[in-house]
N, C-alpha and C positions, 0 to 999 in steps of 0.2 A: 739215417733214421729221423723219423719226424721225432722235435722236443717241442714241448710247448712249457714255458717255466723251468724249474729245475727239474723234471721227470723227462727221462726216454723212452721212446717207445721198443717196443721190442721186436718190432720188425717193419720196413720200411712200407710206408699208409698213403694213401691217396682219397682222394677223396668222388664220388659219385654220386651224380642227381639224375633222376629218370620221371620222365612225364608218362603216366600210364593211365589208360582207363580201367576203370575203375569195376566198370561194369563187365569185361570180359577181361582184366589184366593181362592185357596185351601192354608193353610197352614201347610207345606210340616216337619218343623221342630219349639219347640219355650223353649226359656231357660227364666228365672227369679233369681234374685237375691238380695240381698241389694241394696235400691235404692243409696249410698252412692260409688256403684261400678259402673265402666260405661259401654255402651252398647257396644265397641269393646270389652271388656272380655266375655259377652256372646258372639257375632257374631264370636269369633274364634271358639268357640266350635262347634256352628250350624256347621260354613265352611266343616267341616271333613265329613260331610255328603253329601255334594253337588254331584249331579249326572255328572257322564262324561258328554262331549260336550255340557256344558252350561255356560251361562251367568249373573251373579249376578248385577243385578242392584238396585246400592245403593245414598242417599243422600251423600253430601258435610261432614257432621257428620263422615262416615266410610272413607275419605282419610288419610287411615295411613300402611305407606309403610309395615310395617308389618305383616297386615291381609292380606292387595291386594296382595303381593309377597308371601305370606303363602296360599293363594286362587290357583295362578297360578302355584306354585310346586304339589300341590297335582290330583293326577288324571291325566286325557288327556284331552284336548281342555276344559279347563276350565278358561272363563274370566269374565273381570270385568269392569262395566262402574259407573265412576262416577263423579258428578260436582268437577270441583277444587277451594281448598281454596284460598280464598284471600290473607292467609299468609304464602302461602309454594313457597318457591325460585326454579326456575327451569331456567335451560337453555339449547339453542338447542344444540342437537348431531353436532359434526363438520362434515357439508357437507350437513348439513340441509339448505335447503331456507327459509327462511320466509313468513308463509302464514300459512292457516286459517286450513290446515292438517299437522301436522312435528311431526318430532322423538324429544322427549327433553329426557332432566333427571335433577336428581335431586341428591345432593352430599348429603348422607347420614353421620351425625355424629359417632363416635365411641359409644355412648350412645344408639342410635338406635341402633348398629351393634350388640353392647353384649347382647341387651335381644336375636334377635336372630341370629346362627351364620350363616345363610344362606344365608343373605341380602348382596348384594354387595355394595361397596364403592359409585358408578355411579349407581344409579337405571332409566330404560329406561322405556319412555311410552309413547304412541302414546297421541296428544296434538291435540285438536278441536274448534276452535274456530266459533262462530254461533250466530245470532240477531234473534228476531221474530218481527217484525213490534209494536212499542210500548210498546218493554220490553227492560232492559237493556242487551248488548253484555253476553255472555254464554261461558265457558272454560269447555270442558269436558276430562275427562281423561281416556282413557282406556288402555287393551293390545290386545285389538282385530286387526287382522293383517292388514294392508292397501291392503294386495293382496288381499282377499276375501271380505271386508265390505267396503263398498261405504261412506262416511264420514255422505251422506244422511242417510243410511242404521241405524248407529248408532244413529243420532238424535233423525230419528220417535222411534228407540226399546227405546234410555230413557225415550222418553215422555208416554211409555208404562209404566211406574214407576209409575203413579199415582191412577193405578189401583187396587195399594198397598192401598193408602189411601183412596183409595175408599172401600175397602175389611175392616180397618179399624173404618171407619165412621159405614159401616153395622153391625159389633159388639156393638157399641157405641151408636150409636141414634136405630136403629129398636130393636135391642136384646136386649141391657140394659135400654134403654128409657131415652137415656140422663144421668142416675144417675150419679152421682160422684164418688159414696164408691158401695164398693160390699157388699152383705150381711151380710157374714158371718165377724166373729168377731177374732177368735183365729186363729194364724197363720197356723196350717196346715189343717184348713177348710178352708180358701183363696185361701191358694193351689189347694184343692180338688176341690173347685167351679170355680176358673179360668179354669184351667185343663177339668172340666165338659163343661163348657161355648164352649172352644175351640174347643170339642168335638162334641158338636152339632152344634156350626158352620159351620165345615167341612162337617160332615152328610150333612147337606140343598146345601153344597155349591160342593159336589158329587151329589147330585141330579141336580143339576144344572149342570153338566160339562155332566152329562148320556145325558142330554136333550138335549144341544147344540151339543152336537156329532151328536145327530140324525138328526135334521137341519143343520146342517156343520157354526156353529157360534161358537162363544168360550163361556165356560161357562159364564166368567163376563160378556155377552151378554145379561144374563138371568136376570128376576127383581131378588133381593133378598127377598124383603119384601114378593112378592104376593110367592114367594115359600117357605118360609117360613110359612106362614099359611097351606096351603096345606100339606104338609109335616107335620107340627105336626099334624092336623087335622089328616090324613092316617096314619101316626105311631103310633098313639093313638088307633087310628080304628084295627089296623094288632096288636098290642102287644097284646090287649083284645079280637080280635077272638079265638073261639074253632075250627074254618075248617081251620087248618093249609096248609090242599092242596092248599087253594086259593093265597095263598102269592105270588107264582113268577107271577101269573095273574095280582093282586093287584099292584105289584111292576112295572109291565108293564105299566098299568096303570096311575098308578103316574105320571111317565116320560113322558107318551102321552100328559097328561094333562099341565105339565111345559114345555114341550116344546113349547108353545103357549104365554108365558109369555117373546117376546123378546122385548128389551129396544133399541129405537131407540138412532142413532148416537146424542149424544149432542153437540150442538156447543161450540167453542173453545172462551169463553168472552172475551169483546176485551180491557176490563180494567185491572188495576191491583187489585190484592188482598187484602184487608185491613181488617181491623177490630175495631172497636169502642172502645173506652176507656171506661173501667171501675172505677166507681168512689167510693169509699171506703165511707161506711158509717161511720166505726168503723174502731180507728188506728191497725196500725198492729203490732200484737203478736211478741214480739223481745226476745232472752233467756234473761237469767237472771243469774249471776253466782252461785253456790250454795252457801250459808252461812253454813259453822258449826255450830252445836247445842252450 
């Protein structure tokens, strides 16, 4: 069981990173590891695969001048938007004004420099500053260029980030049903069932991006749940036929049918996020050192 301090966990954790788009959550690449390792040592590996002229939009968790400067060398027009920490020191480029778009940087350690040798002394990056009516002021960091993206531009595409978590939650509550633990028990059936899991994920959620093409809407337009039914229901129906001819018919089909399944715009709450305290029945499980026999 994973410990971290004196608490145990209560069932053996791993940990997973998944690179998805955003705009039909499709997930496009996803790595796993020792939960006791952290999630930038998977996200550098996903990076290498990132398609030209794109944009990774990441939480406040991924500001680490090593991945985003290892993001930006690799490929052509390849950026990165992400919130900034509260704890990282920056200041403006000299000739910079002050105000709510600037060039900063941030003075990189020699400890940072030697993992890698790429990283310059001054690292530069475009600096955004933004409120929403009832939330506290917002710092976004990217490298996207101020000639071509409007500082607007950049806002709406992060708040495009949550589609991630929404792509999330539908593995979570509709496909798992909530559970906590996964089924299987020995480590490389975890693997093989998460991996499985993922798989048909995707499947449902290509049916979904087929369907939204054909109505000019984005995939994550499409419900997940009610395609979901429909889809195992039809995959079940098409693996167990004998009239193999009928499938690209069937497959037509499908798509005609999900395309009818579009999810209207949800409003933007005008509260903040919370969540309820949970209150322990039972104290909690702390290590214990071993004793010698």
């Amino acid at each position: 069981a994973h410990s971290k301090g004196e608490r145990v966990s209560a069932f053996p954790a791993f940990r997973l990173t998944c690179l998805m788009n955003a705009r039909t959550q499709i997930i496009l690449n996803a790595g796993l590891c020792e939960f006791k390792k952290g999630e930038i040592t998977i996200a550098s590996q996903l990076v290498d695969n990132l398609p030209n002229t794109s944009v990774v939009l990441m939480d406040k968790l991924y500001h680490s001048a090593e991945l985003l400067h290892h993001i930006e060398m690799l490929g052509s027009d390849r950026f990165w938007v992400t919130p900034l920490r509260t704890d990282i020191k920056w200041q403006r480029v000299q000739g910079e004004v002050e105000s709510d778009d600037m060039l900063v940087e941030r003075t990189l350690n020699s400890h940072t420099r030697k993992r890698s040798s790429t990283l310059p002394k001054d690292w530069q990056f475009r600096l955004i500053k933004y409120q929403i009516d009832g939330f506290e002021p917002k710092l976004l960091a990217t490298s996207l260029p101020r000639e071509q993206y409007s500082k607007e531009d950049i806002i709406a595409l992060y708040h495009e980030r949550w589609s991630i978590e929404l792509g999330y939650r539908d593995i979570k509550k509709t496909m798992l049903k909530n559970t906590m633990t996964l089924r299987s028990k020995k480590p490389e059936l975890v693997i093989q069932e998460l991996y499985g899991m993922l798989i048909a994920y995707n499947l449902i959620r290509h049916e979904a991006a087929l369907a939204g093409k054909q109505v000019k809407v984005r995939g994550a337009q499409i419900s997940f749940k009610t395609t979901m039914r429909v889809v195992i229901y039809d995959y079940y129906s098409m693996a167990t036929t004998n009239s193999i001819h009928t499938l690209p018919k069937r497959l037509k089909d499908l798509t005609d049918t999900v395309k009818d399944f579009i999810l209207p715009k949800p409003d933007r709450p005008n509260y903040p996020r919370a969540v309820k305290m949970k209150k322990k029945e039972f104290p909690v499980k702390r290590s214990q050192p071993l004793k010698a026999p």
